[in-house]
C-alpha positions in Angstrom: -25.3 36.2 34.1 -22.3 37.1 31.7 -20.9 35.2 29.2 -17.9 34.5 31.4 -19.9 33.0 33.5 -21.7 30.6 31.5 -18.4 29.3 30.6 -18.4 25.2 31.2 -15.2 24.9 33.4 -12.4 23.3 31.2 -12.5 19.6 31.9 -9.7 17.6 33.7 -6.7 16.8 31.1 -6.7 13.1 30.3 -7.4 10.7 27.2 -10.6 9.7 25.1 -10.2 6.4 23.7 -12.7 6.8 21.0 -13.9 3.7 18.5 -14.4 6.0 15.1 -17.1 5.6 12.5 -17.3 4.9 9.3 -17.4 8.1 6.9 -15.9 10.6 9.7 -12.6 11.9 9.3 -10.1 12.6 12.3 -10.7 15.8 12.1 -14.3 15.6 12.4 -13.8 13.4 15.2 -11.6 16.2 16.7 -14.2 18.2 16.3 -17.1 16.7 17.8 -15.2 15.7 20.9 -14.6 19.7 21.5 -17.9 20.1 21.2 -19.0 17.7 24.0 -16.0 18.1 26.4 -16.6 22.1 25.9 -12.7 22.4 25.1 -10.7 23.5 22.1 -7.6 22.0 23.5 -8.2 18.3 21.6 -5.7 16.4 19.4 -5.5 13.3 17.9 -2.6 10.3 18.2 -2.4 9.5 14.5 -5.2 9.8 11.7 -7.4 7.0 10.3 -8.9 7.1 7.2 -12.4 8.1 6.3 -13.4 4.6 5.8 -11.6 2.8 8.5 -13.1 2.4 12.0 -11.7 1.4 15.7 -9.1 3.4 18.3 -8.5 6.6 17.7 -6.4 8.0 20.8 -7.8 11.8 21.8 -5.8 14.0 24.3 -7.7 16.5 26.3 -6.2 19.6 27.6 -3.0 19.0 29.1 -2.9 15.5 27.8 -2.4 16.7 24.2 1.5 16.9 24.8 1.3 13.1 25.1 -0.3 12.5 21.4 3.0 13.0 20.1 4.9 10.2 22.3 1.4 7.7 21.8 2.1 8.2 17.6 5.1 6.5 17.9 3.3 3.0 19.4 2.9 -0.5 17.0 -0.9 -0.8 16.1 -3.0 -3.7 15.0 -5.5 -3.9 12.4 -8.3 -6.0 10.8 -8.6 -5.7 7.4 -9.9 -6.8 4.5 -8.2 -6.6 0.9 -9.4 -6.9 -2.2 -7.1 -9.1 -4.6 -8.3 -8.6 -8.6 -8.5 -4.8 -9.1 -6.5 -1.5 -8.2 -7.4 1.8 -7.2 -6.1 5.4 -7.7 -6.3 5.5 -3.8 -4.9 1.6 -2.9 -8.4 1.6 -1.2 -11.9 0.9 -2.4 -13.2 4.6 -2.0 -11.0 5.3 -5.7 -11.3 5.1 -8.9 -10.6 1.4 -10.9 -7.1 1.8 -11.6 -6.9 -2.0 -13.4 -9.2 -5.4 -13.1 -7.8 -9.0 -13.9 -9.3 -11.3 -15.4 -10.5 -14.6 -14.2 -7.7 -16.4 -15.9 -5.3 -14.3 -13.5 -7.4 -14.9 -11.0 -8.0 -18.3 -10.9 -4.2 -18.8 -11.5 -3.3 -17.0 -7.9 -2.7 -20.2 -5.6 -3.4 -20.0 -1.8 0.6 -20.9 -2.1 1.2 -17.7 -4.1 -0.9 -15.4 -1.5 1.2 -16.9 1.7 4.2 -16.3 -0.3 3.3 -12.5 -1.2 2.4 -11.7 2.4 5.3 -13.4 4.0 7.4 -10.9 1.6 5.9 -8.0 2.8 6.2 -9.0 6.8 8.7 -8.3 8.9 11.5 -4.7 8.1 10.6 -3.9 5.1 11.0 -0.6 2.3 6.7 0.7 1.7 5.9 3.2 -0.4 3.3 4.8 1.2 -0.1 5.9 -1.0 0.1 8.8 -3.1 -3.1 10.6 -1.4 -1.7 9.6 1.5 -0.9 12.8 4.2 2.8 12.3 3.9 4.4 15.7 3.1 6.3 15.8 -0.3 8.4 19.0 -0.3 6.3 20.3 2.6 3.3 19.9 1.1 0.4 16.5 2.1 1.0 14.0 -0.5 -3.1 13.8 -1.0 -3.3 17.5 -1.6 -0.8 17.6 -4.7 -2.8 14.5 -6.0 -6.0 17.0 -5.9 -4.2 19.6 -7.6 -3.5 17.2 -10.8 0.4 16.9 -9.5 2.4 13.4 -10.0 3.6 12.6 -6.6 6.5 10.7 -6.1 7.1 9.4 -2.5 10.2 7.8 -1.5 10.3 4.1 -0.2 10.8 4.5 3.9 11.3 1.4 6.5 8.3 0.3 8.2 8.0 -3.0 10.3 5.9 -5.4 9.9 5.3 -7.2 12.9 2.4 -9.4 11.7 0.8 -10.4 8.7 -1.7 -13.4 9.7 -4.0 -14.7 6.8 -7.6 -15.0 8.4 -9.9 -16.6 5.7 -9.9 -16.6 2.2 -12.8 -15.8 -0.2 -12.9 -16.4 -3.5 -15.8 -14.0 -4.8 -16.6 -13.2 -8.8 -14.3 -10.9 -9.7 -11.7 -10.8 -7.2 -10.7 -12.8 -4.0 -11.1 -11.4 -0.8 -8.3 -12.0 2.0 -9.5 -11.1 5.9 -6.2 -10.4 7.7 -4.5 -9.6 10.7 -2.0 -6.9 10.8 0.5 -5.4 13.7 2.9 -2.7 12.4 4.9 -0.1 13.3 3.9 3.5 13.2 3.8 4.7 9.6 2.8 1.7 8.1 0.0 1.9 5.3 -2.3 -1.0 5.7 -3.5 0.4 1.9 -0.3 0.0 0.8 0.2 -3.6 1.8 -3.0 -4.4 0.1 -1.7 -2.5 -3.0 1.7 -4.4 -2.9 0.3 -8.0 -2.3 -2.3 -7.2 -5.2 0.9 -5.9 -7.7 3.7 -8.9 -6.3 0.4 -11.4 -7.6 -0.3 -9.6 -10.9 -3.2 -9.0 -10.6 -3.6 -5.9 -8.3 -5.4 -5.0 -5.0 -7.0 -2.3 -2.9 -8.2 -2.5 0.9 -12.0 -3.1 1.1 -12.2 -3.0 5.5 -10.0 -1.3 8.2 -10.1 -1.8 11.7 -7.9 -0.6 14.4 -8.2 -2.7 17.3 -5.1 -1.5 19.2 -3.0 1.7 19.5 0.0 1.1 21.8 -1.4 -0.3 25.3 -5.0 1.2 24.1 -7.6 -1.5 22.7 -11.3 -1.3 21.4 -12.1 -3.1 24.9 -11.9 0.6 26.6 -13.2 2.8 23.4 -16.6 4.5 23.7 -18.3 5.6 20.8 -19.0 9.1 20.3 -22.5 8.9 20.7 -22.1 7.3 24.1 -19.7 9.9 24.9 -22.3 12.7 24.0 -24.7 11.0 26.4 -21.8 10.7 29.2 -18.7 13.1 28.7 -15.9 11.7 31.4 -12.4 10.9 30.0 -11.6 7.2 29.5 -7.9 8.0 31.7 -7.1 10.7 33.2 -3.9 12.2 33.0 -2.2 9.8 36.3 -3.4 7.0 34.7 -2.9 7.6 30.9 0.7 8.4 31.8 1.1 5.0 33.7 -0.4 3.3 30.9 1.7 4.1 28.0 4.9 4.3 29.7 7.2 3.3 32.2 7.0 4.6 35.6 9.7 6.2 38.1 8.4 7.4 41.2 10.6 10.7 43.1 10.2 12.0 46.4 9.7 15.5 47.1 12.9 17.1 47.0 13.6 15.8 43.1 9.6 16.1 42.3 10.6 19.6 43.1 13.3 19.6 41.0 11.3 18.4 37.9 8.5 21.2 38.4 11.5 24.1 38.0 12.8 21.9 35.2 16.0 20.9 36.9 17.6 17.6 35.7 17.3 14.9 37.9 19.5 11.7 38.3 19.4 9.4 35.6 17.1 6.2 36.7 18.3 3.7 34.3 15.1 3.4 31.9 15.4 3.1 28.5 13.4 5.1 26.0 10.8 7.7 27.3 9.1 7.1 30.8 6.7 9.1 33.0 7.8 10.8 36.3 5.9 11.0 39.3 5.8 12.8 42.4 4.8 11.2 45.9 1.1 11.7 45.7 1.0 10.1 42.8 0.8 13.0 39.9 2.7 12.5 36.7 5.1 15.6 36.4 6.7 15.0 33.2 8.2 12.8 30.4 11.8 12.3 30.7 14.6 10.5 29.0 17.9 9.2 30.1 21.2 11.1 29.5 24.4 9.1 30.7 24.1 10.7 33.6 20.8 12.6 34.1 17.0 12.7 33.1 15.4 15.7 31.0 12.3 16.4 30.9 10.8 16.1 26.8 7.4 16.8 28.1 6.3 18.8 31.1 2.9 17.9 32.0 2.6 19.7 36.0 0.6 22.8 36.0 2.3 25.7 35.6 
């Protein structure tokens, strides 16, 4: 038998809603799915830390073109942050940056920690962390850091849906806050933890991340990947991922046809990006409203 022919057939394009370890980064996740789905065609709908655990959104084949639309989606956290000392890396994987003293400490009322958070909810300016992958002068923020570069990142607006106060711990040493967050895209968890710890005076780094939610896509549908080594099948396939995360607009044949030779369409009305479909049920595309017509932003039918 050839190598051709030992081949695994590429699988069906669709989404792997994966809950990530500890100590893995995206890119090792990335990598280990390939290996079990027997694809190279594998991306990921925005990175999570090393530390942090929880959704991480995987496209598969043809499903890849979604990651970019899925990025875009709130998320929700659970987190734990460390009030009493700073880090070089706003989490607790740096270096000790500064530590308070119990004075400091013991003067930071549970007043004074509803007060900070409610500042840092809702729109708000965030630095995000120097080793943080934003690109400074086309280069990742995190690998200038390596080099022994200052980094300088400009403030940039990030919402703040939610910032709900869970318990409170007060531990020797520092106080430990378990909270709740749902943000928009681009938001730092580390760098909340950072700015509540500086607005108190007495710093503070992340201890615990947890995603629990990207967009529609919650832990309650992630595997793990070791469950997904002993059963590879896609958590939603490409029909139903597409229905999931955006809105629908079914077409009948004559304008499914349309779509497939990318021909604009008739505009349906829909604000933001929604998911076209033809009669049997397939999506065909992403598309957007123009005052009078649809384009396509995404085609996702088979060539």
């Amino acid at each position: 038998m050839s190598r051709q022919q030992q081949r695994r057939p590429a699988p069906p394009p669709g989404l792997l809603i994966v809950d990530k370890p500890s100590g893995m980064t995206s890119h090792d996740v990335v990598a280990r799915a390939r290996r079990i789905m027997g694809t190279r065609k594998v991306g990921h709908a925005g990175t999570l830390d090393p530390m942090a655990t929880g959704v991480l959104v995987l496209g598969i084949e043809r499903a890849t073109k979604l990651l970019g639309h899925l990025a875009l989606d709130r998320k929700t956290y659970l987190s734990t942050i460390a009030l009493g000392v700073s880090t070089t890396t706003d989490d607790v994987e740096g270096e000790r940056l500064s530590e308070a003293g119990l004075p400091e400490l013991e003067a930071v009322t549970d007043a004074a920690i509803e007060a900070g958070i409610a500042e840092l909810t809702g729109e708000i300016q965030q630095v995000p962390s120097a080793v943080s992958a934003v690109k400074v002068d086309g280069k990742r923020a995190y690998a200038r850091v390596r080099a022994g570069e200052e980094v300088e990142i400009p403030p940039r607006p990030v919402t703040v849906y939610r910032f709900d106060l869970l318990a409170t711990r007060r531990e020797p040493g520092r106080i430990e806050l378990d909270v709740m967050i749902d943000c928009s895209s681009g938001t730092y968890v580390r760098a909340l933890a950072r700015d509540l710890g500086r607005a108190l005076d007495v710093g503070g780094h992340l201890m615990a991340l947890r995603r629990t939610t990207v967009g529609p896509f919650t832990l309650a549908t992630a595997c793990t990947l070791d469950a997904l080594e002993q059963r590879p099948e896609l958590s939603l396939g490409l029909d139903d991922a597409v229905a999931t995360a955006f809105p629908r607009r079914d077409v009948d044949a004559a304008t499914a046809r349309a779509v497939r030779f990318g021909q604009r369409i008739p505009a349906a009305g829909i604000a933001g990006t929604y998911g076209i479909f033809d009669p049997d049920g397939h999506a065909l595309a992403l598309a957007v409203d123009t005052p009078d017509t649809a384009r396509s932003v995404v085609v996702l039918a088979p060539a």
